[in-house]
C-alpha positions in Angstrom: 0.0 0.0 0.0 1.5 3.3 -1.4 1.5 6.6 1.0 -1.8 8.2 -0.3 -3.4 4.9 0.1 -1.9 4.7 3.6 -3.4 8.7 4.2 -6.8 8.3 2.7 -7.4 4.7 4.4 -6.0 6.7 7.8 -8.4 9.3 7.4 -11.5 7.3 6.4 -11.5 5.4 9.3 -11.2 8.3 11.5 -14.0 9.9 10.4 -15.8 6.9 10.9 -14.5 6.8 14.7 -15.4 10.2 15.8 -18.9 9.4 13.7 -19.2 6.6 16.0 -18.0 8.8 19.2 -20.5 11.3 18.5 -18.9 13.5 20.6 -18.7 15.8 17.8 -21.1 16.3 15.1 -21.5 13.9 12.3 -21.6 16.3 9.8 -18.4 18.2 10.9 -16.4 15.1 11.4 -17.5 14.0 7.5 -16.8 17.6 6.3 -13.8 17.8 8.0 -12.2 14.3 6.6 -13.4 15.6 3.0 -11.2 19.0 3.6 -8.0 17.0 5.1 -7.9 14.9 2.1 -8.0 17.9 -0.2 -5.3 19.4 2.1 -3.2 16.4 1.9 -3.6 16.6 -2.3 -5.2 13.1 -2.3 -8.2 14.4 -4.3 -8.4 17.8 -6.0 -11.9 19.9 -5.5 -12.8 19.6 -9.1 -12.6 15.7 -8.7 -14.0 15.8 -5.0 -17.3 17.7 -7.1 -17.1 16.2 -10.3 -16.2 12.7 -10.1 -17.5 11.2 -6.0 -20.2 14.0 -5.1 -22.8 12.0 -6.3 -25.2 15.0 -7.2 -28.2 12.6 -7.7 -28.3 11.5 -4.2 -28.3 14.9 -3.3 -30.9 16.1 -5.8 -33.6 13.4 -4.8 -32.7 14.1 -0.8 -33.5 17.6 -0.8 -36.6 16.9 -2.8 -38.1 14.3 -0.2 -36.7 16.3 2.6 -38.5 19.6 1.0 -41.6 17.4 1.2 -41.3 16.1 4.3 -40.8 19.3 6.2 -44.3 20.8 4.8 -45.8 18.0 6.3 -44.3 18.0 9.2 -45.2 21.2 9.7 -48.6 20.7 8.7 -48.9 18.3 11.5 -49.0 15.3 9.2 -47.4 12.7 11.5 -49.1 13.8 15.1 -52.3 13.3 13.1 -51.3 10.0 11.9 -50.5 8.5 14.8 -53.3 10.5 17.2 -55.8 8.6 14.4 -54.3 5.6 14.4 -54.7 5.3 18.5 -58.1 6.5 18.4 -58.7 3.7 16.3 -57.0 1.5 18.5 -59.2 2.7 21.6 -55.6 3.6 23.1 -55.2 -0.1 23.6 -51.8 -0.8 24.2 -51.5 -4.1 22.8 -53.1 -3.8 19.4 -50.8 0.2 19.4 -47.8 -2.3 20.1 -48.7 -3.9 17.3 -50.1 -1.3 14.8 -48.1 1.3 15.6 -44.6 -0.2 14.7 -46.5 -1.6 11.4 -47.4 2.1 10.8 -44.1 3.3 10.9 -42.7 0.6 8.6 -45.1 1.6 6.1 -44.1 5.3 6.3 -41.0 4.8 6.4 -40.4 3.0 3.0 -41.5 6.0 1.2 -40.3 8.9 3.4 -37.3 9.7 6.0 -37.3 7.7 8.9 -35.7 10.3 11.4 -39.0 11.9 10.5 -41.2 9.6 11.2 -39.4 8.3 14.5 -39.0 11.7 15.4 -43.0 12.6 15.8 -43.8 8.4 16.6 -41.3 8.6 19.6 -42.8 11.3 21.5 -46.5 10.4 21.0 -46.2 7.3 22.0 -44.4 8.4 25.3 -47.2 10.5 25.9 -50.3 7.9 25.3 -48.1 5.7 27.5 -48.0 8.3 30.3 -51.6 8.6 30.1 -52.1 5.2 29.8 -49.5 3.8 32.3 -47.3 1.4 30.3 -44.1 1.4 29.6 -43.3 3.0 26.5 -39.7 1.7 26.1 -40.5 -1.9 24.2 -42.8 0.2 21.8 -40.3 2.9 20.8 -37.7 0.0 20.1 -40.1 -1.7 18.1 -40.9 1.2 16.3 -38.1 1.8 15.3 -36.9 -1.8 14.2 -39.6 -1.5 11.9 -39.1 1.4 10.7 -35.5 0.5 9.4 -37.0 -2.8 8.4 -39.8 -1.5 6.1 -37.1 1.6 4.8 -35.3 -1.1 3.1 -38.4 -1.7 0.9 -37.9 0.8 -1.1 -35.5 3.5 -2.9 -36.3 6.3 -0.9 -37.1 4.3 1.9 -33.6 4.3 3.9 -30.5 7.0 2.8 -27.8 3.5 2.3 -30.7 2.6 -0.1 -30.8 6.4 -2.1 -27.0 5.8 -2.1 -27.2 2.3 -3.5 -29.6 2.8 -5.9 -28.6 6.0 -7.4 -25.0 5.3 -7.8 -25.4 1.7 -9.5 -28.6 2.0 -11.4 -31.4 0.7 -9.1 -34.8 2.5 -9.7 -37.6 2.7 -6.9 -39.9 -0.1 -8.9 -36.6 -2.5 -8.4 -36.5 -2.3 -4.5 -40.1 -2.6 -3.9 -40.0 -5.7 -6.5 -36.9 -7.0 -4.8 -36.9 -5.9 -1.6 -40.9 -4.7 -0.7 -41.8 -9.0 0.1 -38.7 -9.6 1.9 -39.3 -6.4 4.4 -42.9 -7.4 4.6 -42.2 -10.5 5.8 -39.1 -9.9 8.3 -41.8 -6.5 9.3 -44.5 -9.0 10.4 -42.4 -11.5 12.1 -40.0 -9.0 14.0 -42.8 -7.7 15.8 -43.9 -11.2 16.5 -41.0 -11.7 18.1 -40.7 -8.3 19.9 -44.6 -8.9 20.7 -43.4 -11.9 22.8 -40.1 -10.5 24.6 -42.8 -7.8 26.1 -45.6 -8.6 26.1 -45.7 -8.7 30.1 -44.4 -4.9 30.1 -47.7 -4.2 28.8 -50.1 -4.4 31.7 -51.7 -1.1 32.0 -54.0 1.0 34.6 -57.3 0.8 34.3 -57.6 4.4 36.0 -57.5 6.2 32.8 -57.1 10.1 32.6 -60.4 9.4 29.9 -60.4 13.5 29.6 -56.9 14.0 28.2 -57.3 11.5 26.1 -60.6 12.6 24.4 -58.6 16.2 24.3 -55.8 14.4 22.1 -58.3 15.1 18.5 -56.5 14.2 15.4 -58.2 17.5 13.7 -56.4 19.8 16.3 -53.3 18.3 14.7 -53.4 19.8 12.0 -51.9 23.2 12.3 -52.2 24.6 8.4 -55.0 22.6 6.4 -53.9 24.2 3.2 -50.4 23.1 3.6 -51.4 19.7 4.8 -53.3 19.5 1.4 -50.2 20.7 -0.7 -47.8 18.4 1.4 -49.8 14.9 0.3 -50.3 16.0 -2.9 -46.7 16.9 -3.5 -46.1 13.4 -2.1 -48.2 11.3 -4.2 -46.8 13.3 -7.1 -43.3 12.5 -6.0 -43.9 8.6 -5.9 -46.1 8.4 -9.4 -43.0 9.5 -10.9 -41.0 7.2 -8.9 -42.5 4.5 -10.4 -43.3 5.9 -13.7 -40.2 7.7 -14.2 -38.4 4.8 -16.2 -41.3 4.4 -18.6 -41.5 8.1 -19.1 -37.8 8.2 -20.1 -37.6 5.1 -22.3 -41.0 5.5 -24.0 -42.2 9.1 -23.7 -38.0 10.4 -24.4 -38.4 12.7 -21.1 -35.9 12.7 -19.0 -37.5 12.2 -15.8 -34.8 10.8 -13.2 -35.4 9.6 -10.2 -33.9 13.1 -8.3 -36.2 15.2 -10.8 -38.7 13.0 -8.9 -39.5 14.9 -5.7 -37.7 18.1 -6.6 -40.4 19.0 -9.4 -43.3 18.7 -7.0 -41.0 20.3 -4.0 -40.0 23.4 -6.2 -43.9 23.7 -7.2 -44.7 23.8 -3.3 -41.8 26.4 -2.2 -43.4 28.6 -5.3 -47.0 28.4 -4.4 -45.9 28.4 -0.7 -45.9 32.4 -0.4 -44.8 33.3 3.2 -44.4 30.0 4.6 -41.8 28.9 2.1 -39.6 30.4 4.3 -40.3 28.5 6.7 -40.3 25.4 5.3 -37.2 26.2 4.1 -35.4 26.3 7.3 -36.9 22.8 8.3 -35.0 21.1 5.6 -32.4 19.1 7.3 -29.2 20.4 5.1 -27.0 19.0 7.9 -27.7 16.0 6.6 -26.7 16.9 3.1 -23.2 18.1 3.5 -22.8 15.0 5.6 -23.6 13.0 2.3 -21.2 15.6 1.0 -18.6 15.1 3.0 -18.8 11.3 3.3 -18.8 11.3 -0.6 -15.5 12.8 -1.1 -14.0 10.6 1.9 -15.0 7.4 0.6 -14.3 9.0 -3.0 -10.4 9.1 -1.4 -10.3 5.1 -1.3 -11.6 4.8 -4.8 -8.9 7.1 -6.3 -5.9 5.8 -4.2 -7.0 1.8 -5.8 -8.2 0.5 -2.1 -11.8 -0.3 -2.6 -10.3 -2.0 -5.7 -8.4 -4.0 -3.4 -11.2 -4.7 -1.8 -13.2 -5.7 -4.0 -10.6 -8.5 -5.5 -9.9 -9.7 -2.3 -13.6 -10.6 -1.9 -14.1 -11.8 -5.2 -11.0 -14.3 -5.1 -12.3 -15.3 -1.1 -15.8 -16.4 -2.7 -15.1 -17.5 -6.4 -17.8 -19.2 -7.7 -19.6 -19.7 -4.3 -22.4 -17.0 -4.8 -24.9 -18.2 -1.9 -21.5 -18.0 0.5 -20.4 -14.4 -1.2 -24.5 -12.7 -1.0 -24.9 -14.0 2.8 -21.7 -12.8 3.8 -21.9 -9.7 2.2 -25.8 -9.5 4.3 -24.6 -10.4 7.6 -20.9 -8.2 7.4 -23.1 -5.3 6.4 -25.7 -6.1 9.5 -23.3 -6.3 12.0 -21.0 -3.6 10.5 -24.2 -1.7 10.5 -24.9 -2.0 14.0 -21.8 -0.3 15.4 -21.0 2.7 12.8 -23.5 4.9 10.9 -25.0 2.7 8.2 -24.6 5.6 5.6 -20.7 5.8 5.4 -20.8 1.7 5.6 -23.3 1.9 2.5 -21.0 4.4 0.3 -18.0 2.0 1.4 -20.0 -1.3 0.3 -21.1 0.7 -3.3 -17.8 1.2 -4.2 -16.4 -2.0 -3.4 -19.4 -4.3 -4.9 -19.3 -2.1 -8.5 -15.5 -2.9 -8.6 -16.2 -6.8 -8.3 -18.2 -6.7 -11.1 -17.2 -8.4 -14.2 -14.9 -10.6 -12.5 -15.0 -14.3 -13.1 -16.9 -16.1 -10.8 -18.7 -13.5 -8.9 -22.8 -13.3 -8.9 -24.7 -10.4 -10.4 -24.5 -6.8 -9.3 -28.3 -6.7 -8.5 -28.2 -9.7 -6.4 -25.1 -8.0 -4.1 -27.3 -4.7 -3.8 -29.8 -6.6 -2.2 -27.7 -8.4 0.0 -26.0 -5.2 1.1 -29.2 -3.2 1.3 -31.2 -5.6 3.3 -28.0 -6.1 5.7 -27.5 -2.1 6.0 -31.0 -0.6 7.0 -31.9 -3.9 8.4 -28.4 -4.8 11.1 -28.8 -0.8 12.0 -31.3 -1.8 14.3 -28.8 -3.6 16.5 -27.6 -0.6 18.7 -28.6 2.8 19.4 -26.1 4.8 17.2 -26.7 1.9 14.0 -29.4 4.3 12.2 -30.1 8.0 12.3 -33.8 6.6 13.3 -32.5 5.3 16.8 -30.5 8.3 17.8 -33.5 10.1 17.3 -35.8 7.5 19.5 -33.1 7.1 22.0 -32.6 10.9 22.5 -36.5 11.5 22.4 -37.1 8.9 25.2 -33.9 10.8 27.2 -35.6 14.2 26.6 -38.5 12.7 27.8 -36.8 11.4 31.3 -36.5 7.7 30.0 -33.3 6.3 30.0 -33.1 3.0 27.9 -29.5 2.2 28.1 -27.9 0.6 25.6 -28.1 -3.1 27.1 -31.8 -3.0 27.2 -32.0 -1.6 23.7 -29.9 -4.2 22.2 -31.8 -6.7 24.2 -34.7 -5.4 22.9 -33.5 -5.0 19.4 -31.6 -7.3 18.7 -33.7 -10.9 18.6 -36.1 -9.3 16.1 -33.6 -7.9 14.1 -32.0 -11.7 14.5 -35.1 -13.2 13.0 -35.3 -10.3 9.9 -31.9 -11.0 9.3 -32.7 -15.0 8.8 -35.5 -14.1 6.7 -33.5 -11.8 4.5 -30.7 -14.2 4.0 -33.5 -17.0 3.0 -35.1 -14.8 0.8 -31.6 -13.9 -1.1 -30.9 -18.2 -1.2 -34.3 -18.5 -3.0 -34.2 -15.5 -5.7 -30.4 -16.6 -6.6 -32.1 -20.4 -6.8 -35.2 -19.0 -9.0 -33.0 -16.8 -10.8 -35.0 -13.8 -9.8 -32.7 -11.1 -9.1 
């Protein structure tokens, strides 16, 4: 290994250390490991913006996250979930059941952090008024949150990354992916079901006024922009799915990015004085983190490590594609479960679009959706694995609930054990069909 391999390997991983710290914020660490390696001349800017910003990922990002902030601030998610536990009766044992289901289902079309954000805190307060503990739901929650996000494109960022930079449209996850996650969704909260199902016991001494007060209309604190919000949304997933037909048949050139930012540049110009405000919601943070991670991985690629990599796997698993696609699964699920999945995800790009073409190694779509389902799925593991449980985890702290990190990953852990399994059998049967 030459010096500039030497300096960008030395760098990569410690950005991803003080990522994993978190004593410092992500996005800083990520920009500051993208600006040492232009210091150290390992990449120029023109390549850092040209050549490994991938300015797709970015595009479709800030779309979605444009979308997502007007209905957040619309109140879209408190009256979700309010309407969802009226339905319920404020039962806890159908909510710990429905209400990690819901969030799966949100979550493979829409950002997580998001979702968990607004999921987290309601259901720490039905629980207060209720008198269960909220702890086993929040986990499960979020389990299935990261479980569904892998059913789609947008679904999960390691997905967006994935997709985006090797050629995976939304339609090819939710073929792919969508009855994998639906499976591994309904039997991780089985399994979770059963590991609390005793924590569950709840006072029959209800507080029947405060829950009455808790009306899903109330939620909603801007009707008009609650309107604009789903509309923008559906908009944004038709041309998802359509946007492959529109290009090959119609000659558009409707990408997946131009996707969500079409109908999110039609809301922040009919938005009038609350574009403003939505536009201080979007999470840009999270942005030049994808920025900044983009260039630092970008630093391997250049200096011929990922390469390495990539033919050191290859020649390990020769011919042996079941042994390659669960390894590849499982390394990425536990990888996934001690540093942030999205710098793992960029890694696992590069390094599975260099082994292809060489003898003996199985299809680049079937190694997508090992590494995919392995990423968002092995997050779940610990508290820091997703961006979904360092929101859940700090929501619960905010809210004087302390989960710990034993309890989480004892918590977390079995179902994500059982999703895994289910994953890995799914990926033995589509490479035995064929279907990949």
């Amino acid at each position: 290994m030459n010096i500039p391999s030497m300096m960008a390997v030395s760098v990569f991983l410690l950005t991803y250390v003080f990522i994993g710290m978190e004593r410092i914020n992500r996005t800083i660490v990520a920009m500051s490991g993208a600006i040492l390696l232009l210091i150290l001349n390992i990449l120029s800017l023109k390549e850092a913006v040209t050549t490994y910003i991938h300015w797709e990922t970015i595009g479709l990002l800030f779309g979605m996250f444009t979308i997502i902030a007007v209905l957040s601030d619309a109140g879209f998610f408190t009256y979700m979930a309010l309407v969802v536990a009226k339905k319920l009766e404020y039962n806890p044992y159908k909510i710990f059941f429905v209400f990690p289901l819901v969030t799966a289902f949100l979550a493979a079309f829409m950002d997580s952090i998001t979702v968990m954000l607004f999921f987290a805190t309601l259901t720490y307060e039905i629980s207060r008024l209720l008198k269960f503990d909220a702890i086993p739901v929040v986990v499960a929650e979020v389990c299935l949150a990261n479980i569904g996000g892998a059913s789609t494109l947008v679904g999960d960022p390691p997905n967006v990354i994935l997709g985006l930079m090797l050629g995976f449209s939304f339609n090819d996850f939710v073929i792919h992916n969508g009855p994998t996650a639906v499976v591994a969704s309904f039997a991780a909260i089985g399994v979770a079901y059963w590991l609390s199902r005793k924590r569950l016991v709840y006072s029959k001494d209800l507080d029947r006024e405060a829950l009455e007060a808790m009306d899903p209309a109330k939620a909603i604190r801007d009707p008009w922009l609650f309107k604009m919000g789903l509309a923008a949304f559906g908009v944004a997933i038709f041309f998802l799915v359509t946007h492959a037909w529109v290009e090959n048949r119609l000659g558009i050139p409707l990408t997946a990015p131009l996707a969500p930012l079409i109908p999110a540049f039609f809301i922040l110009i009919l938005g009038g004085h609350r574009t403003e405000t939505i536009l201080r919601k979007i999470d840009y943070d999270v942005l030049l983190f994808f920025i900044g991670l983009f260039i630092v991985v970008g630093g391997l690629e250049k200096t011929g490590v990922i390469q390495q990599m990539a033919d050191f796997i290859a020649n390990l698993f020769r011919g042996r594609f079941l042994a390659l696609i669960s390894t590849l699964m499982w390394f990425s699920g536990v990888a996934s479960a001690i540093v942030d999945n999205v710098p793992f995800a960029m890694s696992m790009g590069y390094v599975i679009k260099d082994m292809v073409g060489q003898v003996g190694v199985p299809a680049l779509s079937i190694m997508v959706w090992s590494v995919s389902l392995g990423t968002d799925i092995g997050g779940n593991g610990t508290p820091i694995g997703a961006s979904a449980n360092v929101v859940a985890y700090a929501s619960m702290e905010k809210h004087g609930h302390r989960i710990g990190w034993w309890r989480w990953m004892k918590l977390a852990i079995p179902p994500t054990m059982v999703a895994l399994l289910i994953s890995n059998l799914g990926l033995a049967v589509k490479l035995w069909l064929g279907f990949y």
